[in-house]
LUMKE-802878 format. One line per field, with one value per atom (N, C-alpha, C, CB): residue number from 1; residue in three letters; atom name; y, z, x. Coordinates in nm, 4 decimals, always signed. Glycine has a CB too. Example, Ala and Ser with C-alpha at 12.3 -4.5 7.8 and 13.67 -1.06 7.14 Angstrom:
n	1,1,1,1,2,2,2,2
res	ALA,ALA,ALA,ALA,SER,SER,SER,SER
atom	N,CA,C,CB,N,CA,C,CB
c2	-0.5690,-0.4500,-0.3300,-0.4473,-0.2250,-0.1060,+0.0030,-0.0598
c3	+0.7800,+0.7800,+0.7800,+0.9046,+0.7080,+0.7140,+0.7870,+0.5725
c1	+1.3190,+1.2300,+1.3200,+1.1308,+1.2850,+1.3670,+1.2900,+1.4084
***
This chain:
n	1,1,1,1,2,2,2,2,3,3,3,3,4,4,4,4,5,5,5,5,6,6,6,6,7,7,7,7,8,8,8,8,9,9,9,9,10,10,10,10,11,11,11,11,12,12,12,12,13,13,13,13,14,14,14,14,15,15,15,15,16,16,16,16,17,17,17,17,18,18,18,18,19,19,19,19,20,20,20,20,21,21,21,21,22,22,22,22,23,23,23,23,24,24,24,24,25,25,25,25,26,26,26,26,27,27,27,27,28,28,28,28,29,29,29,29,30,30,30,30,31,31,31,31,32,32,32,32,33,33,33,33,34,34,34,34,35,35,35,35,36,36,36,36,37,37,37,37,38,38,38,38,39,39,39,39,40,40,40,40,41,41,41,41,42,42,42,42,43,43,43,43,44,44,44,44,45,45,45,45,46,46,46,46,47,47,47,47,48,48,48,48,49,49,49,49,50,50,50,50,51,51,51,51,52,52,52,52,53,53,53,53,54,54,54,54,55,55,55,55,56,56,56,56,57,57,57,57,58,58,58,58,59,59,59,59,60,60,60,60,61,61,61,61,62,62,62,62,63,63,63,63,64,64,64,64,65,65,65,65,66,66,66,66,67,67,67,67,68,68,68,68,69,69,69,69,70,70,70,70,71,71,71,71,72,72,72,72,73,73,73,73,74,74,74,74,75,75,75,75,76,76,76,76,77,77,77,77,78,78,78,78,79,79,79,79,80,80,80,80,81,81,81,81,82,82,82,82,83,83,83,83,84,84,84,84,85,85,85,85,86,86,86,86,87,87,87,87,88,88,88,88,89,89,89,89,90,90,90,90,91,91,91,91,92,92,92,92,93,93,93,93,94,94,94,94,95,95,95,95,96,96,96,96,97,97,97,97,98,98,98,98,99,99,99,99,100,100,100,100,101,101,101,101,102,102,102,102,103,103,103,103,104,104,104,104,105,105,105,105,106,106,106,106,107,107,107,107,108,108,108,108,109,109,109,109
res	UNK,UNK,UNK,UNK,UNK,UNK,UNK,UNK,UNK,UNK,UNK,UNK,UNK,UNK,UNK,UNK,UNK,UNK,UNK,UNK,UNK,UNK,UNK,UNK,UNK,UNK,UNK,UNK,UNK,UNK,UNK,UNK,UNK,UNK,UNK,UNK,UNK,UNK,UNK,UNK,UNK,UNK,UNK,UNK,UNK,UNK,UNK,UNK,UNK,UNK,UNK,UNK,UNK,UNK,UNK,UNK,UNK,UNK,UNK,UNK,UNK,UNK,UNK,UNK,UNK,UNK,UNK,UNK,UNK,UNK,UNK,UNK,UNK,UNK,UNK,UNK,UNK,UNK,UNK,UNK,UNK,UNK,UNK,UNK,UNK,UNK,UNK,UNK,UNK,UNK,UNK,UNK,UNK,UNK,UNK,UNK,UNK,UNK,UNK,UNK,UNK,UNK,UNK,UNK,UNK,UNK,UNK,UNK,UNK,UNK,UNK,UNK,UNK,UNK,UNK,UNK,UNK,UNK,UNK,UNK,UNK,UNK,UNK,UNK,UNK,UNK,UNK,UNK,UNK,UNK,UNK,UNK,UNK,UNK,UNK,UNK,UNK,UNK,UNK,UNK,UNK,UNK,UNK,UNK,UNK,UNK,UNK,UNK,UNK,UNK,UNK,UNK,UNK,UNK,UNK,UNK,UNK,UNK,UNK,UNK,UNK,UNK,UNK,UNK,UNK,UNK,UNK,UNK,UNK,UNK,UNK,UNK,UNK,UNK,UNK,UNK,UNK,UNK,UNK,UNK,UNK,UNK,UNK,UNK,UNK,UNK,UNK,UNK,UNK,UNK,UNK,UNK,UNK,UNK,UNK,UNK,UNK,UNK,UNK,UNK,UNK,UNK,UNK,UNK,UNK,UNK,UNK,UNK,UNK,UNK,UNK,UNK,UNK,UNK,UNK,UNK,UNK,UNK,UNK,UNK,UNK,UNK,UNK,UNK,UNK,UNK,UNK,UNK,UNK,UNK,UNK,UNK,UNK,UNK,UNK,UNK,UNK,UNK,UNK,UNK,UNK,UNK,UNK,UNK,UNK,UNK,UNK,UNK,UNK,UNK,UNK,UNK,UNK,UNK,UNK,UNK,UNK,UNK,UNK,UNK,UNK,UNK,UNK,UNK,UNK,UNK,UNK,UNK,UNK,UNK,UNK,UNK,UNK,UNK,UNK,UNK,UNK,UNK,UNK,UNK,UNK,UNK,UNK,UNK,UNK,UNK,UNK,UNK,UNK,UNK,UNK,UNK,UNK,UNK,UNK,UNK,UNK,UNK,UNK,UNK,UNK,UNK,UNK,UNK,UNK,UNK,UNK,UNK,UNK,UNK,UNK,UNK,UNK,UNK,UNK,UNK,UNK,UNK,UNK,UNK,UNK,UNK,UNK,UNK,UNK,UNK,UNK,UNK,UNK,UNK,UNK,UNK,UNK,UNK,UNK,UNK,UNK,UNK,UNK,UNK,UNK,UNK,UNK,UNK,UNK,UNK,UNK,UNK,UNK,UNK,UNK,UNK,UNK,UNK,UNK,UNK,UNK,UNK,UNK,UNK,UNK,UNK,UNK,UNK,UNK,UNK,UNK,UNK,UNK,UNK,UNK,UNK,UNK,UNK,UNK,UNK,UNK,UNK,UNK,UNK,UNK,UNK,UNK,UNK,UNK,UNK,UNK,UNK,UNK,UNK,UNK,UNK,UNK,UNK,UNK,UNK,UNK,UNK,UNK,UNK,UNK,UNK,UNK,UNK,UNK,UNK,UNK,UNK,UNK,UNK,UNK,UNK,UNK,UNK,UNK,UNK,UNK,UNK,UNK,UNK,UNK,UNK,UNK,UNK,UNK,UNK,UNK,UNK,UNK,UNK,UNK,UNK,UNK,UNK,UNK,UNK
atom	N,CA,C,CB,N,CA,C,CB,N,CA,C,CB,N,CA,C,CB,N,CA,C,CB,N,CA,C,CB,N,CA,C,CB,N,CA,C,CB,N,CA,C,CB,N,CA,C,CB,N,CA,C,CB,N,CA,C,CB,N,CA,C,CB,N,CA,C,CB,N,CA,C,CB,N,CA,C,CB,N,CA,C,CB,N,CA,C,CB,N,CA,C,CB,N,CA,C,CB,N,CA,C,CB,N,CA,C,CB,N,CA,C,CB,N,CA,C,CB,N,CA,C,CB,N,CA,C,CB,N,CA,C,CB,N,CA,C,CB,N,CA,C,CB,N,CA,C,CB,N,CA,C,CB,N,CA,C,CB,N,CA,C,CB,N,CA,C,CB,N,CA,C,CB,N,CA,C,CB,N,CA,C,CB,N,CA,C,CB,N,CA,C,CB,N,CA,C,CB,N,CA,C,CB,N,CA,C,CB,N,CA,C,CB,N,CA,C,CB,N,CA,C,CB,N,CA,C,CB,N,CA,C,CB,N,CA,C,CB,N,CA,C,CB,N,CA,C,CB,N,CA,C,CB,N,CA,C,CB,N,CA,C,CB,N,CA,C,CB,N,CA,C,CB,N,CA,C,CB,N,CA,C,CB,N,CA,C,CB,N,CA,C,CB,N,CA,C,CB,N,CA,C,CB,N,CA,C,CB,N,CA,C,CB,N,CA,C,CB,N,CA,C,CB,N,CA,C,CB,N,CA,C,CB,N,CA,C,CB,N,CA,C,CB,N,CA,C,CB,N,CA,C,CB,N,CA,C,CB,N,CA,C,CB,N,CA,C,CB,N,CA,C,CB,N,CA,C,CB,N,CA,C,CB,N,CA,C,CB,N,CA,C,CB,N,CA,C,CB,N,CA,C,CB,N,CA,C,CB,N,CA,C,CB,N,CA,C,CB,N,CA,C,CB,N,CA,C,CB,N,CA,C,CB,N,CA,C,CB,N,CA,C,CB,N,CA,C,CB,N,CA,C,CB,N,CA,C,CB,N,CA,C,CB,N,CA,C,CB,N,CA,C,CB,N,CA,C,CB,N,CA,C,CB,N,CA,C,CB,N,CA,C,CB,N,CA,C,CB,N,CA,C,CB,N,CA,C,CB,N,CA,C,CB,N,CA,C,CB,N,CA,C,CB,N,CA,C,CB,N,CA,C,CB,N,CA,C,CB,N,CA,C,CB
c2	-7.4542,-7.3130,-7.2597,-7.2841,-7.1584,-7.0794,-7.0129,-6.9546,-7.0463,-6.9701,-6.8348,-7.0546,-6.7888,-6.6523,-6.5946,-6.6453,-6.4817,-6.3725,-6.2758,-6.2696,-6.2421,-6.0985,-5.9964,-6.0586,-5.8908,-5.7903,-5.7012,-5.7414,-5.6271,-5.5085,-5.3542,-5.5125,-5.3083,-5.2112,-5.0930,-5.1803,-5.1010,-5.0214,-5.0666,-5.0289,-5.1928,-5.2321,-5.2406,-5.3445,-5.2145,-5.1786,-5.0590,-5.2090,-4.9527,-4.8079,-4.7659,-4.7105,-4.8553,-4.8159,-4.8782,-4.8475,-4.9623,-5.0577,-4.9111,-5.1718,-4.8573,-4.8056,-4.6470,-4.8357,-4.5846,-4.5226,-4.4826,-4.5705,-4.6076,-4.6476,-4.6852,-4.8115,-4.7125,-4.7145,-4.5797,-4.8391,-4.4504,-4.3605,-4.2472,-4.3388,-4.2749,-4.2580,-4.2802,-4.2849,-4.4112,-4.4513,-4.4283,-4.6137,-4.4076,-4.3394,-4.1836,-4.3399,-4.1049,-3.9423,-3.9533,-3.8315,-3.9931,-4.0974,-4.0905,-4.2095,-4.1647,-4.2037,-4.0956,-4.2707,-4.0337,-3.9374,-3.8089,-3.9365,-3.7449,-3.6662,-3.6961,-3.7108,-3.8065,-3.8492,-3.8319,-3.9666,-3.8483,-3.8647,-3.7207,-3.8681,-3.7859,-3.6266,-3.5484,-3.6307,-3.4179,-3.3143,-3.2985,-3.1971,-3.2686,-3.2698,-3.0965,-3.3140,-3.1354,-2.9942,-2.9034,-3.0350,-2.7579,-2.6978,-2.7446,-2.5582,-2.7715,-2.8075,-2.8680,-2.8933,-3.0303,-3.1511,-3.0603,-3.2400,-3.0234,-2.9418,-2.8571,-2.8446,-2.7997,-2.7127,-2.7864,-2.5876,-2.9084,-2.9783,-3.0902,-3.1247,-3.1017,-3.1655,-3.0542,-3.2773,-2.9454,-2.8504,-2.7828,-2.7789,-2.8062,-2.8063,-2.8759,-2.8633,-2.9933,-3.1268,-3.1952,-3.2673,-3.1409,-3.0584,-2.9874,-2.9643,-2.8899,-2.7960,-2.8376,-2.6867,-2.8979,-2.9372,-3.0357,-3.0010,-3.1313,-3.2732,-3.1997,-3.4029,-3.0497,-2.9911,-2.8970,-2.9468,-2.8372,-2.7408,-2.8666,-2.6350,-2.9823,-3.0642,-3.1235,-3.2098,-3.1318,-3.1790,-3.0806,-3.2044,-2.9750,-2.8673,-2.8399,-2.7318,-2.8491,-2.8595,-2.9379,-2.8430,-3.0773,-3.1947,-3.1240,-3.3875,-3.1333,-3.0985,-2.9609,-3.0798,-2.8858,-2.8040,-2.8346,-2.7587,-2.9206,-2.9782,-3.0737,-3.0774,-3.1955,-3.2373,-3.1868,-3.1872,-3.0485,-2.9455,-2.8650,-2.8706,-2.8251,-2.7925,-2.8820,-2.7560,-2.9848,-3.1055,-3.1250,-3.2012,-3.1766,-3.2054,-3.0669,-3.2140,-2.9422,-2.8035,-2.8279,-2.6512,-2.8314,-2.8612,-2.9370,-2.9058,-3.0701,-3.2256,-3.1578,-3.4830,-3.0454,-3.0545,-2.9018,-3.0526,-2.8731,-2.7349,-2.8194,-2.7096,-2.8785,-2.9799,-3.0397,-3.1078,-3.1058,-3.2101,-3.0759,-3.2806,-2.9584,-2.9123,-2.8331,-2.8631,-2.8115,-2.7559,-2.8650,-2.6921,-2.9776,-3.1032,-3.1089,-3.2328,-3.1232,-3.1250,-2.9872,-3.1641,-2.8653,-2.7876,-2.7847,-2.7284,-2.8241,-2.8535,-3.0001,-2.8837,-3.0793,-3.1627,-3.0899,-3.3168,-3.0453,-2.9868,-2.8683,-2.9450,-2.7855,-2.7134,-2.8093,-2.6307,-2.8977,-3.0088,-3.0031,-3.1433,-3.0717,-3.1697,-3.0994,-3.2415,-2.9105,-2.8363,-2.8008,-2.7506,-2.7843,-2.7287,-2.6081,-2.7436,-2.5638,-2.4096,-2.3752,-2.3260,-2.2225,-2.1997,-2.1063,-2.1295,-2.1140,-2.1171,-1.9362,-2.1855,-1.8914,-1.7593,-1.7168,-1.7252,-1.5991,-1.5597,-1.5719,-1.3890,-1.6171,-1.6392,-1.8349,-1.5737,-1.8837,-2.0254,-2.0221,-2.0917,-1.9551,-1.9520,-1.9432,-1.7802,-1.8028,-1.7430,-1.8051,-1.5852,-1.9662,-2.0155,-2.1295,-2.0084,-2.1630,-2.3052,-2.2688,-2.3793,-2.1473,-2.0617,-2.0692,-1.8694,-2.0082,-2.0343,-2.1924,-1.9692,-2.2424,-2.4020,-2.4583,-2.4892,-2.4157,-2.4872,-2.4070,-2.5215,-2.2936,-2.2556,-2.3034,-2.1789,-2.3144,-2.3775,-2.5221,-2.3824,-2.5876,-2.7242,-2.7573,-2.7757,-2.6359,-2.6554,-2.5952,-2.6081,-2.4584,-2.4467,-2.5237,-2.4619,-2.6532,-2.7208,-2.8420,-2.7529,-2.8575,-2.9973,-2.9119,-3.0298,-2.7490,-2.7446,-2.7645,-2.6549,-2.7133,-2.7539,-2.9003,-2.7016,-2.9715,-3.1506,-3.1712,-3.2486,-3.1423,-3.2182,-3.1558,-3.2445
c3	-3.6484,-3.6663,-3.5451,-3.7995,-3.5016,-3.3811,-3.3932,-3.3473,-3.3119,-3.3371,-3.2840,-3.2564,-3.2319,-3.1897,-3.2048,-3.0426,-3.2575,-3.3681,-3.2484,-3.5272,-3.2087,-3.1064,-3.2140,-3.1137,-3.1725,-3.2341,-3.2677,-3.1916,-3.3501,-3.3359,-3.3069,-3.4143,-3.2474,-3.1655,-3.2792,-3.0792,-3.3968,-3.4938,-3.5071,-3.6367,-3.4890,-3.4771,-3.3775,-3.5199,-3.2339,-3.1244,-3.1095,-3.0093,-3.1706,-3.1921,-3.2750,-3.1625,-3.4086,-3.4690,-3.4022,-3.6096,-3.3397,-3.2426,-3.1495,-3.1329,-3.0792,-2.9955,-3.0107,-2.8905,-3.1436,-3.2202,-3.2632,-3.2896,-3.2870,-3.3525,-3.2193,-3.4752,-3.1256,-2.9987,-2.9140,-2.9112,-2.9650,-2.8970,-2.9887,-2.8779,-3.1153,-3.1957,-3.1862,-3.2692,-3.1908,-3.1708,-3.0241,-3.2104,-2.9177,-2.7839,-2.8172,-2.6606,-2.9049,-2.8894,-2.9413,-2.9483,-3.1290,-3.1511,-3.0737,-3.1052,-3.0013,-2.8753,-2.8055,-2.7574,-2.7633,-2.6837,-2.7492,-2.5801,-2.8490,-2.9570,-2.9291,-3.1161,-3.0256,-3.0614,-2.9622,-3.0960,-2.8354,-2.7033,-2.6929,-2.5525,-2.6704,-2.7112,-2.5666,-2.7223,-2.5741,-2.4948,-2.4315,-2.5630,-2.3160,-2.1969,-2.1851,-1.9953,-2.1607,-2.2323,-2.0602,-2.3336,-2.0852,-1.9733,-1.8469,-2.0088,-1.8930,-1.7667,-1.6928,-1.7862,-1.7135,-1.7129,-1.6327,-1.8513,-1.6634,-1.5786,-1.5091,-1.6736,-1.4768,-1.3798,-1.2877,-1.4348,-1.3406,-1.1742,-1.0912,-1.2366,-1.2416,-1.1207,-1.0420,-1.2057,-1.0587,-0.9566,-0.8714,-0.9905,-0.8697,-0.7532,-0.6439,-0.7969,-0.7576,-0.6109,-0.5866,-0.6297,-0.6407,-0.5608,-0.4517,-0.6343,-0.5014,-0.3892,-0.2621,-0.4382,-0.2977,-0.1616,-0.0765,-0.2014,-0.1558,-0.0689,+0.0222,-0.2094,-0.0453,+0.0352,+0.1524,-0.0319,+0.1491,+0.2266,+0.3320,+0.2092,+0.2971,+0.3867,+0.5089,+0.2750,+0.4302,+0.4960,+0.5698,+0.3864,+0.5012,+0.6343,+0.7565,+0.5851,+0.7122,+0.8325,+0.9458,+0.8213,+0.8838,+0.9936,+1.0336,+0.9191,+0.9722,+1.0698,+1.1647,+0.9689,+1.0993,+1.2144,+1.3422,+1.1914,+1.3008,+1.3967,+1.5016,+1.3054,+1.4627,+1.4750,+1.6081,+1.3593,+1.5462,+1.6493,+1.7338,+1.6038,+1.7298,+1.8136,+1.9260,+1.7523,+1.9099,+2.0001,+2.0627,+1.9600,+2.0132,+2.0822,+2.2019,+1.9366,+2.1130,+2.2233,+2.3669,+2.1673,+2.3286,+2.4396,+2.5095,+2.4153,+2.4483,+2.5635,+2.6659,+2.4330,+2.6009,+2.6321,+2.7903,+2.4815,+2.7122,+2.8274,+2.9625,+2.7534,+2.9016,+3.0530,+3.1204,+3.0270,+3.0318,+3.1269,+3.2494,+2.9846,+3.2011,+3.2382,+3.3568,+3.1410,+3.3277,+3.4247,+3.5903,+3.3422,+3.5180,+3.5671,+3.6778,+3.4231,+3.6350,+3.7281,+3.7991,+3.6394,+3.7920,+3.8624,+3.9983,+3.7956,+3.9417,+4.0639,+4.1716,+3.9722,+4.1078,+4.2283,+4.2772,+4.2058,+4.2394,+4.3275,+4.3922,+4.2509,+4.3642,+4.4341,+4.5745,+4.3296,+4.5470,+4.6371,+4.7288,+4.5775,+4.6958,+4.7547,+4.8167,+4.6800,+4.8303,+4.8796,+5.0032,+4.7996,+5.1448,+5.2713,+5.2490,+5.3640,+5.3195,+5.3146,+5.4179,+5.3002,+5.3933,+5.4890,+5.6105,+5.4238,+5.7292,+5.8124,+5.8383,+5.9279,+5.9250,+5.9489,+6.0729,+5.9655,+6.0866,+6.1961,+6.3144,+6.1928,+6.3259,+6.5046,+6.4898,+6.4921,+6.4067,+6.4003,+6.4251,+6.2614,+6.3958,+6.3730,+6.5465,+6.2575,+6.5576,+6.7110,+6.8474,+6.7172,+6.8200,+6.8884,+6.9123,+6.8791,+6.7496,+6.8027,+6.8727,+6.7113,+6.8385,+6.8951,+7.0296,+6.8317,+7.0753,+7.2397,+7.2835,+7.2864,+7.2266,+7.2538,+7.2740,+7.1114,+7.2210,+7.2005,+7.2750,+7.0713,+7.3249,+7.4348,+7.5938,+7.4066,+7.5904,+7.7174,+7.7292,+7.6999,+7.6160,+7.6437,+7.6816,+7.5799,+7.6503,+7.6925,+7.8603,+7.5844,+7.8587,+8.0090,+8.1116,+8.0188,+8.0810,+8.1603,+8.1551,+8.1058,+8.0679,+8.0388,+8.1398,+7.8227,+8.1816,+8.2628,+8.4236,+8.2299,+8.3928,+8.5475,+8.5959,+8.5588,+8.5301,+8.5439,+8.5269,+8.4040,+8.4808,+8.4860,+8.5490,+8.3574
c1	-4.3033,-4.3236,-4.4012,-4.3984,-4.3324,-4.4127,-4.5697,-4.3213,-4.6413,-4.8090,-4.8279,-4.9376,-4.7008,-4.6809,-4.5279,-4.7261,-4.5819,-4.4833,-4.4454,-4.5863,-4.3449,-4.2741,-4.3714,-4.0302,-4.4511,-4.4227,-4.2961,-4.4873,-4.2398,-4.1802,-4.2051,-4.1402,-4.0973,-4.1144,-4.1737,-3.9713,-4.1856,-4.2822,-4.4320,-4.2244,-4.4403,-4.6102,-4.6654,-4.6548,-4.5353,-4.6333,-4.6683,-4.5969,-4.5885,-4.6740,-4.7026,-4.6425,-4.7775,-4.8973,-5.0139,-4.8957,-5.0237,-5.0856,-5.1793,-4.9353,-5.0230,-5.0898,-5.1314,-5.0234,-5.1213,-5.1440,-5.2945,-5.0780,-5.3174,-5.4789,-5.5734,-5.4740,-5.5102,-5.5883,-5.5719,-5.5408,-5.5325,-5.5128,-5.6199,-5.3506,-5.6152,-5.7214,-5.8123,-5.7230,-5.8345,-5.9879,-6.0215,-6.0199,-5.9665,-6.0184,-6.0632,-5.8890,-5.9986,-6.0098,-6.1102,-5.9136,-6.1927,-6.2557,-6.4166,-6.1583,-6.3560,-6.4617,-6.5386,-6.3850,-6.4294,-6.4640,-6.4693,-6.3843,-6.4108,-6.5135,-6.6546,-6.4896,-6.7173,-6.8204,-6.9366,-6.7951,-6.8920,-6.9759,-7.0915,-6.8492,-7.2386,-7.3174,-7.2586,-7.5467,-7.2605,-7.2390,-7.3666,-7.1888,-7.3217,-7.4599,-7.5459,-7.3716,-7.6568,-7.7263,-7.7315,-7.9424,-7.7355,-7.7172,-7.8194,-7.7264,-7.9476,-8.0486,-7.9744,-8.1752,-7.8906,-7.8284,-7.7395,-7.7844,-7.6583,-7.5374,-7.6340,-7.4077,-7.6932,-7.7242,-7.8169,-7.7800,-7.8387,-7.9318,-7.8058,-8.1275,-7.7333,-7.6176,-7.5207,-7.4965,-7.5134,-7.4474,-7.4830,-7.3976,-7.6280,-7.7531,-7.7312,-7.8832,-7.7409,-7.7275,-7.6063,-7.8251,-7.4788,-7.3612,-7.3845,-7.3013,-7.4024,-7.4208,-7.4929,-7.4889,-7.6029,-7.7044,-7.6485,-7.8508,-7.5585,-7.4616,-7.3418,-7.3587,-7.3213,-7.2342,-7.2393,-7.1778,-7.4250,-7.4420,-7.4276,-7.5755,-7.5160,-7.5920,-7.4446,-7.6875,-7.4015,-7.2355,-7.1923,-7.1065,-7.1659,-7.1336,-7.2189,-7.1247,-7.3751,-7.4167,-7.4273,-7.4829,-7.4232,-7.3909,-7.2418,-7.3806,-7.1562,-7.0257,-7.0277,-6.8915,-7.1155,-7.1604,-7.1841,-7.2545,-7.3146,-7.4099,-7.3029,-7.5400,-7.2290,-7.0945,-7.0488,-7.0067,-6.9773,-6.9112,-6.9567,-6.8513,-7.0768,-7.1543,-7.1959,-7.2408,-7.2607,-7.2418,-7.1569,-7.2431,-7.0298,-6.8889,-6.8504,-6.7539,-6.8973,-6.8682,-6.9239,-6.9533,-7.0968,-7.1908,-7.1439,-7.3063,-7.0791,-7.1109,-6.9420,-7.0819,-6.8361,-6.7422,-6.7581,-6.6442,-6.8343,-6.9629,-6.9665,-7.1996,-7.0364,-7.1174,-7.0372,-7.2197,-6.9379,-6.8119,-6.7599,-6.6196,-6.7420,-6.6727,-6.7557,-6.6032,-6.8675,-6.9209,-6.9648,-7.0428,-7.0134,-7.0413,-6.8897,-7.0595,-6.8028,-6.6746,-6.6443,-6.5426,-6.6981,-6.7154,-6.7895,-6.7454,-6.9017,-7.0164,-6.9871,-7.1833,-6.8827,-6.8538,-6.7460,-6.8208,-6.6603,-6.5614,-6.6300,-6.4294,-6.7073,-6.7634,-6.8512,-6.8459,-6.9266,-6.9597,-6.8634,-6.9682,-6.7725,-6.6626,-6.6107,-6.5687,-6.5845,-6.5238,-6.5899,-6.4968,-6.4792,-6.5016,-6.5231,-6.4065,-6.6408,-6.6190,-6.5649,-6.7295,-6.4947,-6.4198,-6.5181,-6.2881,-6.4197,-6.4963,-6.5842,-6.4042,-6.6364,-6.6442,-6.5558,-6.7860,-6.5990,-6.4440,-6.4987,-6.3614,-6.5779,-6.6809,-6.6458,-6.9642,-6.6456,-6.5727,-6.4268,-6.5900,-6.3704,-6.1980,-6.1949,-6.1062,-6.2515,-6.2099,-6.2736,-6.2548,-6.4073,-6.4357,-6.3788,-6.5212,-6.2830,-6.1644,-6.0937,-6.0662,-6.0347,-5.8816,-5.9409,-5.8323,-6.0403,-6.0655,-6.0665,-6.2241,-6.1170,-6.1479,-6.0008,-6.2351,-5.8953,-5.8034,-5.7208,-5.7744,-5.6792,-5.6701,-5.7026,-5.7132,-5.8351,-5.9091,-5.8521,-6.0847,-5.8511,-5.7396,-5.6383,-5.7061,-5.5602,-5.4563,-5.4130,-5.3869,-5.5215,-5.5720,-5.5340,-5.6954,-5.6455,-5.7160,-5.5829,-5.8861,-5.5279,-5.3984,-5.2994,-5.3106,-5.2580,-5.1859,-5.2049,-5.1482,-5.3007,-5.3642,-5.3798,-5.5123,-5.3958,-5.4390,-5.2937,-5.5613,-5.2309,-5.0849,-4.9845,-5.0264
***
């Protein structure tokens, strides 16, 4: 003789019947939380959330700054790195210079 019986598909849903009961049951019964209780936990809701937005503030603000500086930072070397251009008493003293060279290359040759 077998030590285990198949249920049938009628005693598995009184089965699960009485366990759907005794959960509602359950949770009926459960005491209800008094307003103080709810109003200090939606406090400190609230405060886990200001606090969060402000770090991500804080976050993005940072990232702005550090992205400020990169940018300025690479300004000032290319400003560095840059020839200035010349004045017009430079321009018009090569232009002679380079004239006179060639002057002097006709005459010598």
């Amino acid at each position: 003789m077998p030590s285990f019986k198949q249920p049938t598909f009628e005693e598995r849903q009184a089965l699960a019947e009485k366990a759907r009961e005794k959960a509602l049951k359950k949770l009926a019964d459960k005491p209800k939380m008094d307003e103080a209780t709810i109003a200090k936990r939606k406090a400190a809701q609230e405060a886990r959330e200001a606090a969060a937005k402000e770090k991500s503030a804080a976050k993005r603000e940072a990232r702005e700054q550090a992205k400020a500086e990169k940018a300025a930072a690479a300004k000032a070397k290319a400003e560095a790195e840059a020839v200035p251009e010349p004045t017009e008493e430079e321009l018009k003293a090569a232009r002679d210079a380079k004239y006179a060279a060639r002057k002097a290359r006709k005459k010598k040759g």
